[in-house]
N, CA, C and O atoms as a printed pandas DataFrame, in Angstrom:
     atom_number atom_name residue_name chain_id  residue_number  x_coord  y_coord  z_coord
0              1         N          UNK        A               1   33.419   -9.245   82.861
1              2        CA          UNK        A               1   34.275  -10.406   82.801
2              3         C          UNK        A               1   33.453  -11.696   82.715
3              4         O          UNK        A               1   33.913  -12.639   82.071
4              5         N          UNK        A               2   32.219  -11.802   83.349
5              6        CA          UNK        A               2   31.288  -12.778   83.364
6              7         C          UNK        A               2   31.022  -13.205   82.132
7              8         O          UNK        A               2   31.045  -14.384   81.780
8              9         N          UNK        A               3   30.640  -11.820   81.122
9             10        CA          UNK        A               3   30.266  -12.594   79.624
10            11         C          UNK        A               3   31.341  -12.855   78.715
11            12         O          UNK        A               3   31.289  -13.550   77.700
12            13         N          UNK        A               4   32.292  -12.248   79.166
13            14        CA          UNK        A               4   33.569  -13.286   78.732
14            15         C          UNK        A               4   33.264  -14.562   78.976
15            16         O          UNK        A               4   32.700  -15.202   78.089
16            17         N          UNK        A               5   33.480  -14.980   79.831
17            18        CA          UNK        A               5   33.254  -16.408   80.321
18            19         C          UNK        A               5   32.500  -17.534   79.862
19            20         O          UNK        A               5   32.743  -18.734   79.739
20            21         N          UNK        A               6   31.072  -16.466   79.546
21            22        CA          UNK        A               6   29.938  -17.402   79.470
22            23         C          UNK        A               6   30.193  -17.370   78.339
23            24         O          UNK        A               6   29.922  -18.476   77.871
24            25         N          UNK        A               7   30.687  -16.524   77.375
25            26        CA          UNK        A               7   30.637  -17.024   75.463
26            27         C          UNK        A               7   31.669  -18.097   75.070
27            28         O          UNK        A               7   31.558  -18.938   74.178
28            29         N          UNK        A               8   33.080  -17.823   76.238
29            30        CA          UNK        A               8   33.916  -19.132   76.218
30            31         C          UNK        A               8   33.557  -20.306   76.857
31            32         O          UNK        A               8   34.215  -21.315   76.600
32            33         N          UNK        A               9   32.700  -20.362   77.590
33            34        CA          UNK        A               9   32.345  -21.922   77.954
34            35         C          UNK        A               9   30.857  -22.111   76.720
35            36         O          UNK        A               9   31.066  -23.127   76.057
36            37         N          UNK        A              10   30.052  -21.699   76.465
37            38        CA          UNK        A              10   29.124  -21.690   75.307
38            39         C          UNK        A              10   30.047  -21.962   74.071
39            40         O          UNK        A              10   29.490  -22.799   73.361
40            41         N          UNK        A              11   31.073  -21.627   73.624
41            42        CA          UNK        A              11   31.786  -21.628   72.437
42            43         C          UNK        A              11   32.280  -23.430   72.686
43            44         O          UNK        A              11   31.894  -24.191   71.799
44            45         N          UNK        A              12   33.043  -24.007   73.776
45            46        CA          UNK        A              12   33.889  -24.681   74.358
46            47         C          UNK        A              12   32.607  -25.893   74.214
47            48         O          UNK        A              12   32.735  -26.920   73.548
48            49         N          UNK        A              13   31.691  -25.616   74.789
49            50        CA          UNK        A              13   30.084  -26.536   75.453
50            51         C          UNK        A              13   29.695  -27.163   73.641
51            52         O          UNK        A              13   29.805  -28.308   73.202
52            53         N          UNK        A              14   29.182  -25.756   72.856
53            54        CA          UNK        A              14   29.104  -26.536   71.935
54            55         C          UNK        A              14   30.069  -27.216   70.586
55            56         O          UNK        A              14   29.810  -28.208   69.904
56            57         N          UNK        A              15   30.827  -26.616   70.534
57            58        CA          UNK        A              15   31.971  -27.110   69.781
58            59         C          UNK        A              15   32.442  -28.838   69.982
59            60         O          UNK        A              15   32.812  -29.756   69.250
60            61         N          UNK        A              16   32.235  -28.670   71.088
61            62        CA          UNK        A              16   32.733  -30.389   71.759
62            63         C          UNK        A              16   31.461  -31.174   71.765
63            64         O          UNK        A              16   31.586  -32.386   71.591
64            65         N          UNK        A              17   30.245  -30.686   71.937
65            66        CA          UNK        A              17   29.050  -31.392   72.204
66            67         C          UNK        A              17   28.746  -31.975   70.545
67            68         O          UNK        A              17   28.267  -33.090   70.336
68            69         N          UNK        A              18   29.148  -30.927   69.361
69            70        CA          UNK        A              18   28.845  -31.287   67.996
70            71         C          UNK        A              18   29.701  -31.817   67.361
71            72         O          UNK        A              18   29.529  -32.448   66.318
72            73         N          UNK        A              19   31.255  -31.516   68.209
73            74        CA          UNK        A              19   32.329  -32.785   67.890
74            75         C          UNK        A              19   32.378  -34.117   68.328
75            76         O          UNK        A              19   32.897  -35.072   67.750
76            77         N          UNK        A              20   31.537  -34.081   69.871
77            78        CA          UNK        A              20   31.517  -35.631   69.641
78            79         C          UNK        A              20   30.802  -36.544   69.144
79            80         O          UNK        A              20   31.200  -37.586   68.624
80            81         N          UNK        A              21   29.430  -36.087   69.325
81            82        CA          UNK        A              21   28.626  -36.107   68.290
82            83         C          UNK        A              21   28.964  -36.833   67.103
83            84         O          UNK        A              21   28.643  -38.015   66.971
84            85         N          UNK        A              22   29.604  -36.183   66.217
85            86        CA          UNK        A              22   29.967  -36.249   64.900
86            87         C          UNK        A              22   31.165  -37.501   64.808
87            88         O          UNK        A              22   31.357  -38.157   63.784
88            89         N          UNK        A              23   31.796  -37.656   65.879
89            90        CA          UNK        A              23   32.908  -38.722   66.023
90            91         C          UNK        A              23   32.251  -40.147   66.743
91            92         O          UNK        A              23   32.917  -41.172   66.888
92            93         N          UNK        A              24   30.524  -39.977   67.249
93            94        CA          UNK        A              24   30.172  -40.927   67.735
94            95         C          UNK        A              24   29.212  -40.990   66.857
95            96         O          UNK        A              24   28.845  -42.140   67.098
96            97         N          UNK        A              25   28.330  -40.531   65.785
97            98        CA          UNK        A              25   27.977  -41.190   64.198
98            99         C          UNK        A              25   28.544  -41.551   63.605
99           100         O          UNK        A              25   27.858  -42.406   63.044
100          101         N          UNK        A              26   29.821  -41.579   63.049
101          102        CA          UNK        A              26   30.661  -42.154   62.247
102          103         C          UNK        A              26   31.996  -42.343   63.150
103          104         O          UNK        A              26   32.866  -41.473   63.133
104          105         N          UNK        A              27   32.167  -43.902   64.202
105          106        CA          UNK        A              27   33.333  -43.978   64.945
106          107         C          UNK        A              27   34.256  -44.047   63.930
107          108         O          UNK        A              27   35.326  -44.164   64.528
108          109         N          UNK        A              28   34.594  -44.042   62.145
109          110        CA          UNK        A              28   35.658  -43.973   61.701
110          111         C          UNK        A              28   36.503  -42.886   60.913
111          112         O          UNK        A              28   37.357  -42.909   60.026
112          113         N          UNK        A              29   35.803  -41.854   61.720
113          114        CA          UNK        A              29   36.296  -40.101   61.780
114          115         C          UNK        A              29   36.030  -39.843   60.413
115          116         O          UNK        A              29   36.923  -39.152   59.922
116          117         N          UNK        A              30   34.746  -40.270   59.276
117          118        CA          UNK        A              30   34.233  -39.962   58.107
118          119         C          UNK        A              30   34.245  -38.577   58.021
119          120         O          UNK        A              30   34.880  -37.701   57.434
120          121         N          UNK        A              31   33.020  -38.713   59.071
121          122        CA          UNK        A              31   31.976  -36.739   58.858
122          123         C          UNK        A              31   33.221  -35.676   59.251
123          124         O          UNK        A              31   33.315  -34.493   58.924
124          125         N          UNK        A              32   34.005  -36.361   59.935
125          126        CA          UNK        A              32   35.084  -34.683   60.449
126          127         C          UNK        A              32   36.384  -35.377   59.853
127          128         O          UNK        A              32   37.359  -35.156   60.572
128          129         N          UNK        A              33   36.624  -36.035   58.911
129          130        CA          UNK        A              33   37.495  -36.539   57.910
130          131         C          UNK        A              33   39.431  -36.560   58.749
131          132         O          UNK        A              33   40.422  -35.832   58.686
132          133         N          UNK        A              34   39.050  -37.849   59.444
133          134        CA          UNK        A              34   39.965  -37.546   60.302
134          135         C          UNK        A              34   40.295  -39.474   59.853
135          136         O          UNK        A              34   39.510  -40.406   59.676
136          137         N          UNK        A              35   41.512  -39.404   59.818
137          138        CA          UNK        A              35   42.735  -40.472   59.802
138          139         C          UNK        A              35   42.438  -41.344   60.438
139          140         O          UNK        A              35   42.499  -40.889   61.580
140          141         N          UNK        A              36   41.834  -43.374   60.564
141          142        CA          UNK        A              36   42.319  -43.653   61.864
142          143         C          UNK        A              36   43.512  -43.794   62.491
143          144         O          UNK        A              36   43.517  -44.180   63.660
144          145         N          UNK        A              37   44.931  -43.452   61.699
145          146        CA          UNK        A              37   46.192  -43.176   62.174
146          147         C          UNK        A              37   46.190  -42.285   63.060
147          148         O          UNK        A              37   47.249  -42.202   63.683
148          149         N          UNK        A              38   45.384  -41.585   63.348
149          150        CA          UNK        A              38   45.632  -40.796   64.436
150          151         C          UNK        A              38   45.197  -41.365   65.928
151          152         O          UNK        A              38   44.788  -40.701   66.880
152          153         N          UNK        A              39   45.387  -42.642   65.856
153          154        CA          UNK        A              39   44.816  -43.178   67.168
154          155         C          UNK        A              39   45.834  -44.791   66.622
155          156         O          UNK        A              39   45.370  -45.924   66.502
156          157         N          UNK        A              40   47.251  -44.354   66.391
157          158        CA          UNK        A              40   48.067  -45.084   66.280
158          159         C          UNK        A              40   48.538  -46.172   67.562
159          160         O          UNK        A              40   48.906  -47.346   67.551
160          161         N          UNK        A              41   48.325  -45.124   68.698
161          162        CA          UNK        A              41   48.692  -46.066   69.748
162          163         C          UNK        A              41   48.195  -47.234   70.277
163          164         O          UNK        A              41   48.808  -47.969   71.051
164          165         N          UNK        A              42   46.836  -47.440   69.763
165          166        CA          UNK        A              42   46.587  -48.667   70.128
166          167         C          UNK        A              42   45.491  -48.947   71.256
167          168         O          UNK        A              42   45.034  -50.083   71.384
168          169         N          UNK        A              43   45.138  -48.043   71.955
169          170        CA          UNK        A              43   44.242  -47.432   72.924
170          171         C          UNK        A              43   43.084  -47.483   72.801
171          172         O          UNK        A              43   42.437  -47.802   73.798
172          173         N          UNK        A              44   42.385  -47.196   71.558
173          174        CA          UNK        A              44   41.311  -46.636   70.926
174          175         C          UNK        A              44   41.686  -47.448   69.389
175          176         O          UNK        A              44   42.769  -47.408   68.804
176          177         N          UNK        A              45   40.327  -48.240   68.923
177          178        CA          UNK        A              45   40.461  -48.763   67.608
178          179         C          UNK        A              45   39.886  -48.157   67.061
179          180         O          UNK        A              45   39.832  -48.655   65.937
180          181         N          UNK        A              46   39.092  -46.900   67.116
181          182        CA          UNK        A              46   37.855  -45.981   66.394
182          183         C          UNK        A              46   38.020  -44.879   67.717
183          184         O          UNK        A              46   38.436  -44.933   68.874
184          185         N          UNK        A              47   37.404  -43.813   66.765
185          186        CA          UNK        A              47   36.653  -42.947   67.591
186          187         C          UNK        A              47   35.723  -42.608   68.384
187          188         O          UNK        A              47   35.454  -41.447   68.691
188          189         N          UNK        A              48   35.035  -43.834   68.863
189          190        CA          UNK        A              48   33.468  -43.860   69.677
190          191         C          UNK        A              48   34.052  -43.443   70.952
191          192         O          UNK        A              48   33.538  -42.414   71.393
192          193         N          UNK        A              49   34.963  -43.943   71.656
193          194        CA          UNK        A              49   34.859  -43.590   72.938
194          195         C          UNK        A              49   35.124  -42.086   73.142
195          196         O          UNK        A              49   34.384  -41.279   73.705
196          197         N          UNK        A              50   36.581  -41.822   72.454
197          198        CA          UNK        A              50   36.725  -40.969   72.055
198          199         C          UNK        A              50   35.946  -39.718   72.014
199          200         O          UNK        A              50   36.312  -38.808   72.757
200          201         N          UNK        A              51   34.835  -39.529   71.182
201          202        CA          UNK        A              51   33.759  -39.137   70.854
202          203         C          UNK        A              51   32.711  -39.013   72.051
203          204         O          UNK        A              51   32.189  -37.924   72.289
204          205         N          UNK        A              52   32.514  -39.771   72.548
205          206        CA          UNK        A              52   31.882  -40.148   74.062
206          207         C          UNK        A              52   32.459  -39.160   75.213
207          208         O          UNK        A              52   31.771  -38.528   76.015
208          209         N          UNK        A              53   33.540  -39.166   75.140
209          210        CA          UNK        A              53   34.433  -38.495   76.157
210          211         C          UNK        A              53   34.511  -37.079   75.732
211          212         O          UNK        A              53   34.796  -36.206   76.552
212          213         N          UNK        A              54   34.265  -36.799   74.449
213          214        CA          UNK        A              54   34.536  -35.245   74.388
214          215         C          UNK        A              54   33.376  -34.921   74.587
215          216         O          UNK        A              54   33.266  -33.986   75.379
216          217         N          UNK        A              55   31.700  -35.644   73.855
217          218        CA          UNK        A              55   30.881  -35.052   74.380
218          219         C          UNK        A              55   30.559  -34.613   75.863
219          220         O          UNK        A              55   30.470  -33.484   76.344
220          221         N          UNK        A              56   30.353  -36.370   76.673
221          222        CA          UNK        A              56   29.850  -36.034   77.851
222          223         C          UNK        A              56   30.769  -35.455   78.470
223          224         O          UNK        A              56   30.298  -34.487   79.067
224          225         N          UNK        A              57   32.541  -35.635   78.728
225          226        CA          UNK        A              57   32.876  -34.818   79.975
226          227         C          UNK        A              57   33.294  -33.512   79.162
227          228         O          UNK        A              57   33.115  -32.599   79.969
228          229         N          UNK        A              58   33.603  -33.150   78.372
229          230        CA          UNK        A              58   34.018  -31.455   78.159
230          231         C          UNK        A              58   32.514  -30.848   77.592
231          232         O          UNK        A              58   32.060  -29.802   78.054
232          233         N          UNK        A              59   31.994  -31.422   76.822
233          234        CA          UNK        A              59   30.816  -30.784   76.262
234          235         C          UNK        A              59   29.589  -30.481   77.218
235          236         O          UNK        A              59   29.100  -29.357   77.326
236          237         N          UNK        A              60   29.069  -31.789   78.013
237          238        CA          UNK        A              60   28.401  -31.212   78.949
238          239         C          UNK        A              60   28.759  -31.107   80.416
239          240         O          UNK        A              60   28.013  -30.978   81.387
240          241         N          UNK        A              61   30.648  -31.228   80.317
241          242        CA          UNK        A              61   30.629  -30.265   81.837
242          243         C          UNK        A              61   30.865  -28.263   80.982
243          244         O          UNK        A              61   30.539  -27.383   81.779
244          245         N          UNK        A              62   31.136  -27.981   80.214
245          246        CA          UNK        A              62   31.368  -26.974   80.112
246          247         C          UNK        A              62   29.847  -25.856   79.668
247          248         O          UNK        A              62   29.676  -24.640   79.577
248          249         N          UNK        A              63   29.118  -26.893   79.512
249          250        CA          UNK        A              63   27.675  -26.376   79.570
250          251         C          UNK        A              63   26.755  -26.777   81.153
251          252         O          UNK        A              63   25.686  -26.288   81.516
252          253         N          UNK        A              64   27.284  -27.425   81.600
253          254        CA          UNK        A              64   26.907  -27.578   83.293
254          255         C          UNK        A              64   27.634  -25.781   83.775
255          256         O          UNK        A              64   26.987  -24.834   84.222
256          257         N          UNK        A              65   28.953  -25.832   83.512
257          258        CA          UNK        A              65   29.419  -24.627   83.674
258          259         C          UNK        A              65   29.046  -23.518   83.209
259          260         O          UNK        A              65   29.318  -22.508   83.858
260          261         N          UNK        A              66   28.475  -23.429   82.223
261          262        CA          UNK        A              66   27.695  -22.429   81.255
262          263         C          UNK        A              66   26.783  -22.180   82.404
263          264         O          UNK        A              66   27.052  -21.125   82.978
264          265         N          UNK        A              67   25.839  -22.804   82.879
265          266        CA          UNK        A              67   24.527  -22.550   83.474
266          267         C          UNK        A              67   24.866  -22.253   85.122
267          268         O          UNK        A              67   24.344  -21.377   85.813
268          269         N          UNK        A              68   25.683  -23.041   85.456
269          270        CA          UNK        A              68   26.159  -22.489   87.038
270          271         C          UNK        A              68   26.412  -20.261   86.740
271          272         O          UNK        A              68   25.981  -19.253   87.300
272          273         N          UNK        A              69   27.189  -20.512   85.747
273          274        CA          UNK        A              69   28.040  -18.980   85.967
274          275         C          UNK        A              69   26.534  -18.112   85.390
275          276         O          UNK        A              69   26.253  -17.047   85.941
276          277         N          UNK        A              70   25.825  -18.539   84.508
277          278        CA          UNK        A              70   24.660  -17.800   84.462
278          279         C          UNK        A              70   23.613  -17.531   84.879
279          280         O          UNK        A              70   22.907  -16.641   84.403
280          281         N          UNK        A              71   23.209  -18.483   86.169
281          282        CA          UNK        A              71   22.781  -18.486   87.388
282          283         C          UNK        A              71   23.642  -17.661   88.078
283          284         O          UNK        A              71   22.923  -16.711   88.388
284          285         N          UNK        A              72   24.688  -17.459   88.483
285          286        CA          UNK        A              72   25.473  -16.629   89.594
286          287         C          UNK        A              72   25.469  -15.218   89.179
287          288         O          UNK        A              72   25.526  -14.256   89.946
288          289         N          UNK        A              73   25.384  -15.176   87.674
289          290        CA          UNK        A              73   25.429  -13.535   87.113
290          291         C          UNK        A              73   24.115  -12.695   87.430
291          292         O          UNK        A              73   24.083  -11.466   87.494
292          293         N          UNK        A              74   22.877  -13.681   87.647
293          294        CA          UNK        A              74   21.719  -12.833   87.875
294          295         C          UNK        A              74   21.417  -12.476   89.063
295          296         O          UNK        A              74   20.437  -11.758   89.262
């Protein structure tokens, strides 16, 4: 069940770490060809923070998590 885990937080860790990434080189969603209508509400004028937020809190808490559970498996 463990390496379940660890390939879904590794899958989760980098997916988000190279999505935000990609949304914090180009804050006007170029490289991942994304609308700025989709940030209609008014909240967000670009994607940088955005981008910011998916890296650092899902990308590297889910790779903080990656390494806790793979430490505990050994």
């Amino acid at each position: 069940m463990r390496a379940l885990l660890l390939v879904v937080q590794a899958f989760l860790a980098i997916n988000a770490i190279v999505g935000g990434a990609l949304l914090v080189l180009a804050p006007d969603g170029s490289l991942l060809q994304l609308p700025l209508s989709f940030l209609h509400t008014g909240l967000f004028h670009d994607f940088l923070i955005p981008g910011l937020i998916l890296c650092v809190v899902l990308g590297f808490g889910h790779a903080a998590g990656w390494l806790l559970t793979l430490r505990r498996s050994e």
